[in-house]
C-alpha positions in Angstrom: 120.4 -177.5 64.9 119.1 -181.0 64.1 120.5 -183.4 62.6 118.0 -185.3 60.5 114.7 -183.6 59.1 112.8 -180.4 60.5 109.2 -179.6 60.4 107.9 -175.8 61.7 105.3 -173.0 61.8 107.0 -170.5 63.5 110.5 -169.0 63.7 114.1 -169.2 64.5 115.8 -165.9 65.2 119.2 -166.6 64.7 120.6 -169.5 61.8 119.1 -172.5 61.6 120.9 -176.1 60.3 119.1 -179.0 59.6 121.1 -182.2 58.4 118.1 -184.2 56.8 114.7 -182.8 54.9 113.2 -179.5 56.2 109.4 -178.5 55.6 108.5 -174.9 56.7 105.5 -173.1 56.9 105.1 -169.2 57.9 108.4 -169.4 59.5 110.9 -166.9 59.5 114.7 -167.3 60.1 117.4 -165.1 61.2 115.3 -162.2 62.0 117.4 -161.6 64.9 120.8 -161.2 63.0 122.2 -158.4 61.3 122.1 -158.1 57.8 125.1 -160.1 55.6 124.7 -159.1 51.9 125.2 -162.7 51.0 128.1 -163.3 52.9 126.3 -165.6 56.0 124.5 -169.1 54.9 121.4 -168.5 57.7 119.2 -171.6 56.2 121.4 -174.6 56.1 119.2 -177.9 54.5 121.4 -180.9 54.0 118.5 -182.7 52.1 115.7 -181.4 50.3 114.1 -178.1 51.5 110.0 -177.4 50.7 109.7 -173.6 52.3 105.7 -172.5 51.7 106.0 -169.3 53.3 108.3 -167.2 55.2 111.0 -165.1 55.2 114.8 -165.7 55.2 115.9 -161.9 55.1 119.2 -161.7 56.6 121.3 -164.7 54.7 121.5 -167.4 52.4 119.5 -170.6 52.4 121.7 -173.4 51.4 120.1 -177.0 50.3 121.3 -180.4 49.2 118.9 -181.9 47.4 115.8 -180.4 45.9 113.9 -177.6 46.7 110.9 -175.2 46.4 110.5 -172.2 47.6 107.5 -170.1 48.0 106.8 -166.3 46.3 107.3 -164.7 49.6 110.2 -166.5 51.1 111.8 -165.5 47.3 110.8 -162.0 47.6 112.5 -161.3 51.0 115.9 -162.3 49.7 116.5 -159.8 47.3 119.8 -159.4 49.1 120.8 -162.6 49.6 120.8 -166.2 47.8 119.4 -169.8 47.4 122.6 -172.3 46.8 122.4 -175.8 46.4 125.7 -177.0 47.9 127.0 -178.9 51.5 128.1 -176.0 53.5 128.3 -177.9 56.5 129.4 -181.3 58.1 126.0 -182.6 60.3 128.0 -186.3 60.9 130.8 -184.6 62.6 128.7 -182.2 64.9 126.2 -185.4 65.7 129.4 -186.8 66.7 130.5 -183.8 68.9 127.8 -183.0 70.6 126.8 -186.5 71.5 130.1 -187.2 73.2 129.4 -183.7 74.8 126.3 -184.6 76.2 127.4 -187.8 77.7 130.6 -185.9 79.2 128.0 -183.7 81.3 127.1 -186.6 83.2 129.0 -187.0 86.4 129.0 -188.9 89.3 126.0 -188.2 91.9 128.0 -187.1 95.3 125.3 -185.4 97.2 122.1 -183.5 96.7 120.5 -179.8 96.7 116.9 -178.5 97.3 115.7 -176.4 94.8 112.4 -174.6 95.0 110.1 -175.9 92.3 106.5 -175.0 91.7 104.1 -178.4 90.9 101.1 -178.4 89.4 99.6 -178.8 93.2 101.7 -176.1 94.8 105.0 -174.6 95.5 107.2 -177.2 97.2 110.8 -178.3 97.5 112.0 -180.8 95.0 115.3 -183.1 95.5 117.5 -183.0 93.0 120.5 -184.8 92.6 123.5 -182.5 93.1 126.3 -183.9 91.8 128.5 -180.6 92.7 128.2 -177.9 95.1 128.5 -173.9 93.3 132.0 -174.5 92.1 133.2 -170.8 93.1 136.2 -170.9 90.6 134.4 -172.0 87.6 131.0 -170.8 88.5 129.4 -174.3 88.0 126.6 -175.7 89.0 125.4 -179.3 88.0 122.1 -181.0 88.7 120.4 -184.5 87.8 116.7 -184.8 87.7 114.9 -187.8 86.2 112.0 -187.1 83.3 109.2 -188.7 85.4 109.7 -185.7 88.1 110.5 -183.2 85.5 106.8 -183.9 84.3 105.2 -183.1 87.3 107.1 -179.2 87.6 104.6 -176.4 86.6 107.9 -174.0 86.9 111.6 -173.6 88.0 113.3 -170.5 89.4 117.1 -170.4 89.6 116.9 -167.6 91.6 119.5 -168.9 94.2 121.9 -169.5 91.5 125.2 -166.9 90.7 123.9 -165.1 87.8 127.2 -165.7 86.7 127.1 -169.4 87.0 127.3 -171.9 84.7 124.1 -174.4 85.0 123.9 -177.7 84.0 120.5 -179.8 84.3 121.3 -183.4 83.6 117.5 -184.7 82.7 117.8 -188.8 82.9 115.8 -191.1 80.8 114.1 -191.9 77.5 110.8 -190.5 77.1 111.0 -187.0 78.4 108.1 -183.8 78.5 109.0 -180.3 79.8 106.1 -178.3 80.2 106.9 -175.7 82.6 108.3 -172.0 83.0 112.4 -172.4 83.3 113.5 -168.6 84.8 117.1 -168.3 85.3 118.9 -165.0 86.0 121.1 -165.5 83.3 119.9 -168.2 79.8 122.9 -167.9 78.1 124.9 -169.8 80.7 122.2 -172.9 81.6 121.9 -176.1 79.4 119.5 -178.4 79.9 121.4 -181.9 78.6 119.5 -184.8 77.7 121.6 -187.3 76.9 119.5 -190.5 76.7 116.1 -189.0 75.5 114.7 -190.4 72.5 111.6 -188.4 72.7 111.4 -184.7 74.2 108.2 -183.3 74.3 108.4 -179.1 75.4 106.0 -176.4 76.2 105.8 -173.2 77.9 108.7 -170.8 78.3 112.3 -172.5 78.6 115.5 -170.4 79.4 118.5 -172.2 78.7 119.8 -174.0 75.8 118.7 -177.7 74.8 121.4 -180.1 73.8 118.9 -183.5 72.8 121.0 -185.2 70.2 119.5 -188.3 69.9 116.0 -186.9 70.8 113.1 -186.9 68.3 111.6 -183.2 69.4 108.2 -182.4 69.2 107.7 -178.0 71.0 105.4 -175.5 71.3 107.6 -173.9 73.4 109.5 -170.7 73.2 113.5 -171.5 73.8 115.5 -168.6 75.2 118.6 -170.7 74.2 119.9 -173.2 71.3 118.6 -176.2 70.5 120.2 -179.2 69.4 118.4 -182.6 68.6 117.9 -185.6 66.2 114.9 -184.2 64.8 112.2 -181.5 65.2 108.5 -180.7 64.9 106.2 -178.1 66.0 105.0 -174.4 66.1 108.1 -174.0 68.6 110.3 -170.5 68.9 113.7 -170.2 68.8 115.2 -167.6 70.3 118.7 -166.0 69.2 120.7 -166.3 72.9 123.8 -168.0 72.3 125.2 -170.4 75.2 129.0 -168.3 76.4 128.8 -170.2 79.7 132.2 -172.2 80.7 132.1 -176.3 80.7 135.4 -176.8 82.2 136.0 -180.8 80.6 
């Protein structure tokens, strides 16, 4: 999800919401889902949607404004429909999920090594640890700040529960995450950026993104969600939905 416009070569596998203009390119969406019959809006465009070529075979695509749709996007709906409507409410969820990511945030009580590879070798990196493994609500809650995140070739949360939930506060405004992010278990891990207002991201990333003020540019593949202010890039995004616990 992002909130104002979207601009991609690539593909989302499960549904994909986009609260301002969306521009797509030999992207497909909702490859990854079964098939509705109509009955699931998978392409949700709040303003005006230009889709060159692609393929939207699962759901609907629902736009706001204007839009224009190319031969084979048209042809791979034949069970499914284009709507022009507001199907969803992208000022509330900015609203939610900002407060969310500033919730995350909490107060730095200690710290925790965590075994990083750099671009010069493998090496232990502090990061803030604002709670030890929290064995009755498998959570687990680090800060790092973007200037270190830059320098990490990879990460491997290898010593972490696979049935933890993982939290990765990154801290400040101008953010880049090119490295391999392995964790045992993707659908429990977010990476929360609360203050970015640029995230660039490469490489492989487990975990989902919550960015909501963050003007994304990716070439990365996301084993997660992703939610930011805006989006551009031949970037994949994968179907695994975040079931971890964030007890607030």
């Amino acid at each position: 999800m992002v909130f104002q416009d979207f601009s991609g070569s690539s593909d989302s596998r499960g549904r994909l919401f986009v609260g301002g203009d969306a521009y797509l390119e030999s992207y497909s969406v909702g490859e990854g889902l079964p098939q509705s019959n109509g009955q699931r809006d998978d392409l949700v465009v709040g303003g005006s949607l230009n889709f060159v070529a692609g393929t939207v075979g699962r759901g609907n695509i629902v736009y706001g404004v204007n839009t224009s749709v190319g031969s084979e996007v048209m042809n791979s709906m034949s069970l499914n429909g284009i709507i022009k409507g507001q199907s969803y409410d992208f000022v509330s969820a900015e609203t939610c999920m900002s407060r969310l990511s500033y919730q995350l945030i909490t107060t730095v009580s200690g710290g925790g090594n965590m075994e990083v590879r750099t671009n010069t070798g493998i090496s232990n990196m502090w990061f803030f640890k604002t709670t030890p493994v929290d064995e009755e609500n498998k959570l687990d809650i680090y800060n790092i700040y973007c200037h270190d995140l830059e320098n990490i070739a990879s990460v491997n949360f290898d010593n972490v529960p696979q049935d933890a939930t993982t939290i990765i506060n990154v801290l400040g405004t101008e953010c880049m995450m090119d490295a391999q992010m392995i964790h045992p278990n993707p659908r429990k891990v977010i990476w929360n950026f609360p203050d970015a207002v640029t995230l660039t991201l490469g490489e492989y990333i487990e975990g989902s993104i919550l960015a909501p003020t963050a003007a994304v540019q990716s070439s990365a593949t996301i084993k997660g969600q992703l939610c930011a202010l805006s989006f551009e890039g031949a970037g994949s995004l994968d179907i695994d939905i975040f079931n971890g616990c964030i007890p607030l």
